[in-house]
N, C-alpha and C positions, 0 to 999 in steps of 0.2 A: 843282592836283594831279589824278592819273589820276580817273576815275568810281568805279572799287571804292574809292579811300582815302574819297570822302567817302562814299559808300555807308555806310561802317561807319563813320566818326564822326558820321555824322549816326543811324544806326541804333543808336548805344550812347548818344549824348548824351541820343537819347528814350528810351531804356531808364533812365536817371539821371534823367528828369525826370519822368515816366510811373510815376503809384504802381500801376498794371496792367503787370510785367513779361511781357510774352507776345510770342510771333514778332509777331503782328500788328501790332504797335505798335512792331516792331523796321523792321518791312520801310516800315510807311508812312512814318517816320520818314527812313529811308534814302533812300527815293524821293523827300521831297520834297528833300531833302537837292542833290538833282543837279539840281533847277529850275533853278538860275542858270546850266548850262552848253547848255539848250536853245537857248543865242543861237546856236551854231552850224549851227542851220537856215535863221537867216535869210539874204537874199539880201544881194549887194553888188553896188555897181559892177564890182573889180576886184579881184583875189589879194591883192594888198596892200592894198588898203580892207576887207576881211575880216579880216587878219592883226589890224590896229589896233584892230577895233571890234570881236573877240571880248575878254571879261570886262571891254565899258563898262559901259551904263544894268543888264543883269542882274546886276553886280557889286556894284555902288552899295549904301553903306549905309541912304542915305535912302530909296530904292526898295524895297528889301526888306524897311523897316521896317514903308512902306508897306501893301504885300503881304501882310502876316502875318497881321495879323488878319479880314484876307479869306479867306485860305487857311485860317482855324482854325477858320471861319463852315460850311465846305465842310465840314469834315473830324466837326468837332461835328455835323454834321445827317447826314453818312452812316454815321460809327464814332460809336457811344454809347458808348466803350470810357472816356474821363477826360471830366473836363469842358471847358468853354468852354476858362474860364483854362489851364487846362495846356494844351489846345491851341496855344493864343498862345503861350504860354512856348516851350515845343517847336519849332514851325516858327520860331519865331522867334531863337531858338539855333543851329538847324540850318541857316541859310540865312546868319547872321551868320560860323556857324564857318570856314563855306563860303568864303566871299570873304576872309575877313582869312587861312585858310590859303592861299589862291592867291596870296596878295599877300605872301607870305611865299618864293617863285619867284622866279625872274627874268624871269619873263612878267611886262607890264605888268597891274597891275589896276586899275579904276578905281573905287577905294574912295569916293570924295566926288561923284560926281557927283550933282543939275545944278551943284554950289556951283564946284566945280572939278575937270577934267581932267586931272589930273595922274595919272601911273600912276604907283602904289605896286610896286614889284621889289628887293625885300629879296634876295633871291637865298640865302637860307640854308637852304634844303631843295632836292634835287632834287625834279624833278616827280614820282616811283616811288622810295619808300624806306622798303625791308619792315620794318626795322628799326621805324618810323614806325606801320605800317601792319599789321604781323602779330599786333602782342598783340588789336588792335580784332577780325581777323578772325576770332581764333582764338574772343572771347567773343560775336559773333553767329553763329557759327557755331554754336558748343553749342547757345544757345539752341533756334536753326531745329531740331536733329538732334532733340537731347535735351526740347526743350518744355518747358526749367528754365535757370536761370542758373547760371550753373557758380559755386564757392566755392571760395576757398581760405583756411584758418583762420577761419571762418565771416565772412570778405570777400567780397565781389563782384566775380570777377573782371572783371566789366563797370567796376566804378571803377577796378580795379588801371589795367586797360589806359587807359581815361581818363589816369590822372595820368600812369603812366611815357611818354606818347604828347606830352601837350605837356610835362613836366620834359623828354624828348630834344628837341623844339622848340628849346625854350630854350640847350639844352647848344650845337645846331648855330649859332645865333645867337652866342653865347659864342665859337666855337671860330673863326667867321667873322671877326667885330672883331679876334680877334688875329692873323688871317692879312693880313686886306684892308691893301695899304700904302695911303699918304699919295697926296695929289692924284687924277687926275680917273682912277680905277681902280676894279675892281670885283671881288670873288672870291665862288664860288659850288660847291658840290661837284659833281664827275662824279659820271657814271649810279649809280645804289643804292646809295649808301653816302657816307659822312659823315668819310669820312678820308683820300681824295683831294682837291685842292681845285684848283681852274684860276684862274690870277690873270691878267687884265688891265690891263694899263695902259696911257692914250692919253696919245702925247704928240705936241708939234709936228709932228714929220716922220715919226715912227715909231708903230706900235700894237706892245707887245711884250704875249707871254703866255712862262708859264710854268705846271708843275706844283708842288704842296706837299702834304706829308703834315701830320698833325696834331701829326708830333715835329719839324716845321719844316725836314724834308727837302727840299730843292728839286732839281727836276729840271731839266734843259736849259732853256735859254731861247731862243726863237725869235722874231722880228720879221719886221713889213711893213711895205711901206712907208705911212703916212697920207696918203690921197689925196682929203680931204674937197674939196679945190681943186675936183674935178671939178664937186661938185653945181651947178656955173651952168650947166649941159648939161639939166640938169630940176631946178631948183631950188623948185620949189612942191612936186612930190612928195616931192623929198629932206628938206626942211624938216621937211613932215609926221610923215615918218619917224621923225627926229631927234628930234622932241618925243617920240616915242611911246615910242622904245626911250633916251629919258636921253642921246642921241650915243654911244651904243655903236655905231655903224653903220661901213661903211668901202664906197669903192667901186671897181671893178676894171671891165677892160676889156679882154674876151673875144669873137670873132669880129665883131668893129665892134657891139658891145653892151656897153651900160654896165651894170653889175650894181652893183647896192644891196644891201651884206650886212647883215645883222645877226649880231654878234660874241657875244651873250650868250649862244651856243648854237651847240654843235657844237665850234669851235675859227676861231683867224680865217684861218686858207688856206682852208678848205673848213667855211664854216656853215653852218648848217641849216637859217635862212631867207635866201633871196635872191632877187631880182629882177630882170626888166629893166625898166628904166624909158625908154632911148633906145636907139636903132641907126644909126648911120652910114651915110647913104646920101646918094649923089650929091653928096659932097665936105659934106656939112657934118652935123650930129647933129640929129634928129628924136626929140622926145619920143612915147614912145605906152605906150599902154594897159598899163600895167603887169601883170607876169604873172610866176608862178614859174619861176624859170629851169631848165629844161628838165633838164640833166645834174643840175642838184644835188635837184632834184625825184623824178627815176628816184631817186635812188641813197638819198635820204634820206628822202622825201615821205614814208612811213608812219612810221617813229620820230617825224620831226618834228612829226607830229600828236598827237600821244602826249603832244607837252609841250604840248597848249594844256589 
């Protein structure tokens, strides 16, 4: 999810668990809350070895379980504000929310690792969904302004916003199961909102998508062709790939450049990650250095960052 959604669910969650309701404890809350997406500073080999190993080891539940009470050790000796234990509680909530809502995306997450690799992409939230996200901002916001917790019917609306934030989790997950068809397919909602839905399907010789609304409206249906045949032109990388994004991938071949898309984002003529991984030169294909491919980079690169 964006940086302001966990901001605020991690800045309400410690206000829920913090018997000292105050900004202070809202914001530190919040900040540590975005620890696990500092992976994005680290270095890589390559565009696409970056793509794959942003939300590994920082996503990890065993890691962060780790982490916690390190980080509560830090927190108890600079804020005297709770004690030890809620410290631990706290970071430890807020760093859990964190990953299991990313993994609720269609980004890969790597919930389990060292045990296993496997990227968790539930796909049932967009990556920005105010709906999601506005009741949390609306109750850390008072707080900051007002230096009080707002109330409704002598409620808190810091819990209100809690429940109705994952009971709509829930709802999009519900609403997802009844759209997703049968076999190797996947459906996920377009940008902000929870009642478009883009359905994929991979089959043999075609990848077809299509739109659906939540009254089971279906819109056009559009196909390509499946050209996974190709990956023996760079099939170490392709593999890679493959594992990462579940074989949602497809691949094309664009000015004597073989392009590695990834289909779980954007749409499959024109996705929002792709790569080139080979180039055609001097009658036969040369693997290199993989790199985001240029026109779809210009044209999408910052949205697409948006969904990591």
């Amino acid at each position: 999810m964006d940086s302001i959604t966990q901001f605020s669910l991690g800045a309400a969650i410690g206000i829920a668990v913090s018997p000292k309701k105050t900004a202070k404890v809202a914001l530190i809350s919040g900040l540590v809350a975005t620890i696990p997406d500092l992976d994005i500073f680290l270095s890589h080999a390559d565009d696409l070895t970056s793509t794959i190993k942003h939300r590994g080891f920082s996503h990890a539940l065993f890691y962060l379980s780790l982490i916690s009470p390190l980080i509560a050790v830090l927190l108890y000796k600079c804020f005297s504000l709770i004690s030890y234990f809620r410290w631990w509680l706290l970071v430890f909530l807020v760093l859990i929310t964190h990953t299991i809502l990313d993994s609720l995306t269609i980004y890969g997450t790597s919930l389990f690792l060292p045990f296993s690799d496997f990227k968790v992409m539930i796909g049932s939230i967009f990556v920005i969904d105010p709906i999601y996200t506005l009741p949390l901002i609306i109750s850390i916001s008072y707080l900051f302004i007002k230096k009080k917790l707002l109330f409704v019917h002598n409620i808190s609306f810091n819990t209100i916003a809690l429940i109705f934030s994952q009971v709509y989790l829930l709802s999009t997950f519900l609403i997802q199961q009844a759209i997703v068809p049968n076999g190797k397919s996947f459906a996920t909602p377009t940008p902000f909102n929870s009642l478009l839905w883009r359905v994929v399907i991979m089959e043999d010789d075609y990848i077809r998508q299509y739109f659906v609304d939540i009254f089971g409206n279906k819109g056009m249906e559009i196909k390509v062709e499946n050209r996974h045949y190709l990956k023996n032109i760079n099939s170490q990388v392709v593999n890679k790939y493959a594992d990462f994004s579940s074989d949602f991938y497809n691949l094309a071949i664009d000015n004597n450049k073989l392009i590695l898309q990834d289909l779980r984002m954007g749409n499959i003529k024109n996705p929002s990650f792709s790569f080139v991984v080979a180039e055609f030169s001097k009658g036969k294909w040369m693997a290199v250095v993989p790199s985001r491919n240029a026109m779809n980079f210009q044209l999408k690169g910052m949205f697409a960052n948006e969904q990591l």
